[in-house]
MMTF fields as JSON, N, C-alpha, C and O atoms, coordinates in Angstrom:
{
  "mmtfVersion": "1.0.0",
  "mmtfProducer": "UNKNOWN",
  "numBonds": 215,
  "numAtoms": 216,
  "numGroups": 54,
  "numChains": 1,
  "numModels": 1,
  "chainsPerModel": [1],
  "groupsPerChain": [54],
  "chainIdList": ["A"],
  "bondAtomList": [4, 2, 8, 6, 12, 10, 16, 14, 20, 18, 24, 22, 28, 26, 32, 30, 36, 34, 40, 38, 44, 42, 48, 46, 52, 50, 56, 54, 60, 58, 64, 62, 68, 66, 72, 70, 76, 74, 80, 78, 84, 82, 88, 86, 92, 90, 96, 94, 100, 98, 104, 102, 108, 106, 112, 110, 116, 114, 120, 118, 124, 122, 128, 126, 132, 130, 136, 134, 140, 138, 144, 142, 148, 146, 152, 150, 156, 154, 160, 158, 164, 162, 168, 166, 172, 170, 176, 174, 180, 178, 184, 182, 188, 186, 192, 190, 196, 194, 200, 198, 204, 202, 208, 206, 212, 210],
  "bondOrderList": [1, 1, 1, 1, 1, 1, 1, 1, 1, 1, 1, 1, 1, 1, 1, 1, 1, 1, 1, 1, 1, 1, 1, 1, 1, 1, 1, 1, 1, 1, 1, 1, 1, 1, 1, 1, 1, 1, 1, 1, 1, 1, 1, 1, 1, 1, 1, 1, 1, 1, 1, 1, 1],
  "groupList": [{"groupName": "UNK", "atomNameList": ["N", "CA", "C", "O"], "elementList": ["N", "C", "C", "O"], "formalChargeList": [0, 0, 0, 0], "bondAtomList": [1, 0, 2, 1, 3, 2], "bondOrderList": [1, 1, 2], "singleLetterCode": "X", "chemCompType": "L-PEPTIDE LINKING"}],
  "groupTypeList": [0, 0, 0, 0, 0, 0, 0, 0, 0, 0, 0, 0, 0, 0, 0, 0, 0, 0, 0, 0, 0, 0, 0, 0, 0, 0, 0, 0, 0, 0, 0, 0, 0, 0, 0, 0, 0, 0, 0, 0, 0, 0, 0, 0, 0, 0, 0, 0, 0, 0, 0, 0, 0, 0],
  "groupIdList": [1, 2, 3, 4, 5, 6, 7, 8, 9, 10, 11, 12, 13, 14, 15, 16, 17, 18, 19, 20, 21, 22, 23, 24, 25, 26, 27, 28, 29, 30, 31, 32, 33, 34, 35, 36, 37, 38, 39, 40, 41, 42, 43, 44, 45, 46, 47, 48, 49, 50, 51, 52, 53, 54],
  "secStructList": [7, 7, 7, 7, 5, 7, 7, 5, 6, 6, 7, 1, 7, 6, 6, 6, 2, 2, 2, 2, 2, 2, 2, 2, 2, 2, 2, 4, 4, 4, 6, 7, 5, 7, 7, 5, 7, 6, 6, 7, 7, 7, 3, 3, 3, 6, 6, 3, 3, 3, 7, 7, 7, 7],
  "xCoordList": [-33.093, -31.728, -31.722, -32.025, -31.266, -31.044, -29.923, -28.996, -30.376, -29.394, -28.962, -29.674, -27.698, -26.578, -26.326, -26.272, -26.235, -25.639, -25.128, -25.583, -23.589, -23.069, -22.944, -23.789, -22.455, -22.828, -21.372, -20.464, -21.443, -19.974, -20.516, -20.974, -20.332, -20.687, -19.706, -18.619, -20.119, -19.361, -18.972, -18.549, -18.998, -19.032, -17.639, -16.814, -17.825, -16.153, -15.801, -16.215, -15.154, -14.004, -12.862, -12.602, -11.631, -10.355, -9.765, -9.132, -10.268, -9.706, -9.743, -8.848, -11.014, -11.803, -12.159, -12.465, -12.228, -12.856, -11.956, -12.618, -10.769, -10.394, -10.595, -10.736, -10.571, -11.083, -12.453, -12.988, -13.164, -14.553, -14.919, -15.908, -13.926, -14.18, -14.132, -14.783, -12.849, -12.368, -13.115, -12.992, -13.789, -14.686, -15.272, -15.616, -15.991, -17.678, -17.642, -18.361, -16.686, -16.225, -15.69, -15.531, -15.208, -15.191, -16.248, -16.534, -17.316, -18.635, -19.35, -19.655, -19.585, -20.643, -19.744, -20.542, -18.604, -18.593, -18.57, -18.403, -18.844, -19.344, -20.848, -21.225, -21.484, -22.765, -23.484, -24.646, -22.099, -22.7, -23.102, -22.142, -24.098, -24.393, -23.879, -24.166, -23.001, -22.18, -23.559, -24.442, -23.592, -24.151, -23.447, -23.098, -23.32, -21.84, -23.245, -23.734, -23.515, -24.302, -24.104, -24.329, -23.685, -23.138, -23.811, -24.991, -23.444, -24.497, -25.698, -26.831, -25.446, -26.485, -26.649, -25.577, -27.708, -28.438, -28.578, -29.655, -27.343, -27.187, -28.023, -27.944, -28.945, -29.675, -29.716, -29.526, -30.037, -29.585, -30.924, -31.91, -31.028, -32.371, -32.252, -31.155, -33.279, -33.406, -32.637, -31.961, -32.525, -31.818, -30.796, -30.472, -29.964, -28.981, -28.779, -29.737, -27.68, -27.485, -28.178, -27.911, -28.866, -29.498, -29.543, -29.963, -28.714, -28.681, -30.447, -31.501, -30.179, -31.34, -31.322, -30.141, -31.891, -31.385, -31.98, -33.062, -31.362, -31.583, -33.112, -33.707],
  "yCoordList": [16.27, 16.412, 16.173, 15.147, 17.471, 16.933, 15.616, 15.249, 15.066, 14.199, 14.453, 15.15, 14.005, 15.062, 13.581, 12.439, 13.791, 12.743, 13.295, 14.263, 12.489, 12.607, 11.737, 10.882, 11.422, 10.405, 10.156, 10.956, 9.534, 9.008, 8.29, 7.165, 9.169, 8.549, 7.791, 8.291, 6.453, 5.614, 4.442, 3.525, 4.279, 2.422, 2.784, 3.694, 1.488, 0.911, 0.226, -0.731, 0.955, 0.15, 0.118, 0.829, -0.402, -0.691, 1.277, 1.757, 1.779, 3.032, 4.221, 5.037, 4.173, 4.91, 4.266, 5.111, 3.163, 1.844, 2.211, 2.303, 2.354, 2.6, 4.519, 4.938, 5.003, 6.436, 6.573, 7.395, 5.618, 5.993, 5.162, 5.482, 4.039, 3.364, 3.855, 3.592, 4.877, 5.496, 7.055, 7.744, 7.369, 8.451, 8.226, 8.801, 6.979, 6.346, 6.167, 6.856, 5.122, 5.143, 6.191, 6.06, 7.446, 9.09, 9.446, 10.393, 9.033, 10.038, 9.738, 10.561, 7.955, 7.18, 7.79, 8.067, 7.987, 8.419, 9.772, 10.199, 10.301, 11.559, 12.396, 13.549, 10.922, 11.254, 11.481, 11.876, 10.982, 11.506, 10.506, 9.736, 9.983, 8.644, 9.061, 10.049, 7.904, 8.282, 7.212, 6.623, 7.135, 6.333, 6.212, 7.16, 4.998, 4.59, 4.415, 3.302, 5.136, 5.369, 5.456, 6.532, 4.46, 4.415, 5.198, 5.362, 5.727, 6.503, 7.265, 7.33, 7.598, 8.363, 9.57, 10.129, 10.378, 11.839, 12.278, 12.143, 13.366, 13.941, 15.067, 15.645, 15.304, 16.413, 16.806, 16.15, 18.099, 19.167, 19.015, 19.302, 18.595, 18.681, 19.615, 20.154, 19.944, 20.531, 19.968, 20.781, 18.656, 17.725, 17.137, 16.005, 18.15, 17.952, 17.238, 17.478, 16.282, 15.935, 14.659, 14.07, 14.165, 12.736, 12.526, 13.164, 10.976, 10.453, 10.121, 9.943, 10.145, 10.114, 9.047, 9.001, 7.713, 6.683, 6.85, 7.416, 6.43, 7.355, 6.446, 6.784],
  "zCoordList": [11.487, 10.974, 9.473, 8.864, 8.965, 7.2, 6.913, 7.636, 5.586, 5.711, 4.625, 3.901, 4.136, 3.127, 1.955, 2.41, 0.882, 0.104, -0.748, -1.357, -0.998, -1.906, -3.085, -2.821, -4.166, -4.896, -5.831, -6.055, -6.024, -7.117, -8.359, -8.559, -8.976, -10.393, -11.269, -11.559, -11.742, -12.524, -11.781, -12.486, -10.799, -10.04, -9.44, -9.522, -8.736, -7.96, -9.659, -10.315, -9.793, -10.54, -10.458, -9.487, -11.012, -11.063, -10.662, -9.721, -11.688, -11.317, -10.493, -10.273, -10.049, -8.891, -7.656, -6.815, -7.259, -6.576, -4.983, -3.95, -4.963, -3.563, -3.123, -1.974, -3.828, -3.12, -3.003, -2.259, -3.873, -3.796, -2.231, -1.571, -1.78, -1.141, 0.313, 1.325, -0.053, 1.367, 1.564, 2.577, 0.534, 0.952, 1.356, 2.389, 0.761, 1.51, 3.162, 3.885, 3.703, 5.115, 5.499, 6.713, 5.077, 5.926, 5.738, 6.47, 4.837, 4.585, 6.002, 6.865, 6.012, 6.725, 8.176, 9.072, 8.479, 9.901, 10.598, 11.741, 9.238, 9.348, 9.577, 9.788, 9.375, 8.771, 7.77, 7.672, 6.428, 5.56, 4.434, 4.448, 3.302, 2.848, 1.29, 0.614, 0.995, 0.005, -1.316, -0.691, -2.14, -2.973, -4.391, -5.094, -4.646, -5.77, -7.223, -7.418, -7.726, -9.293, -10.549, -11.103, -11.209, -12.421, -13.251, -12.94, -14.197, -15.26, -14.602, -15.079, -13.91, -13.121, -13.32, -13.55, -13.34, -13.076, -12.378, -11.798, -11.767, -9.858, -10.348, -11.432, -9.226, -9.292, -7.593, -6.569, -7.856, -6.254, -5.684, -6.363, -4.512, -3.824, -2.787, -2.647, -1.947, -0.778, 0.205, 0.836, 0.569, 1.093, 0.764, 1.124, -0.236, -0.73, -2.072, -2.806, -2.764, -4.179, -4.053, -3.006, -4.711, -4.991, -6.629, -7.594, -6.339, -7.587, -8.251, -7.641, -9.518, -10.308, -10.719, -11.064, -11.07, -11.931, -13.548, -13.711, -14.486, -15.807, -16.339, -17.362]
}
């Protein structure tokens, strides 16, 4: 089974912090693994988007 990630760039913070929060718990019961990457480098894999760390 492929596994799918999505990624949110820029942290839980004050301004993003509850949608990033409530995607993550629709992602994870979806199957899908959310990863919270501040300053990060999303790059497209075969297996979908994976954060890069810079």
């Amino acid at each position: 089974m492929r596994r799918v990630h999505a990624v949110a760039v820029g942290g839980l913070d004050s301004s993003n912090g509850a949608g990033v929060t409530v995607a993550a718990t629709v992602g994870r019961l979806m199957g899908v693994h959310f990863h919270t990457v501040p300053a990060a480098v999303v790059a497209e894999t075969e297996e979908g988007v994976e954060a890069v760390e810079p």
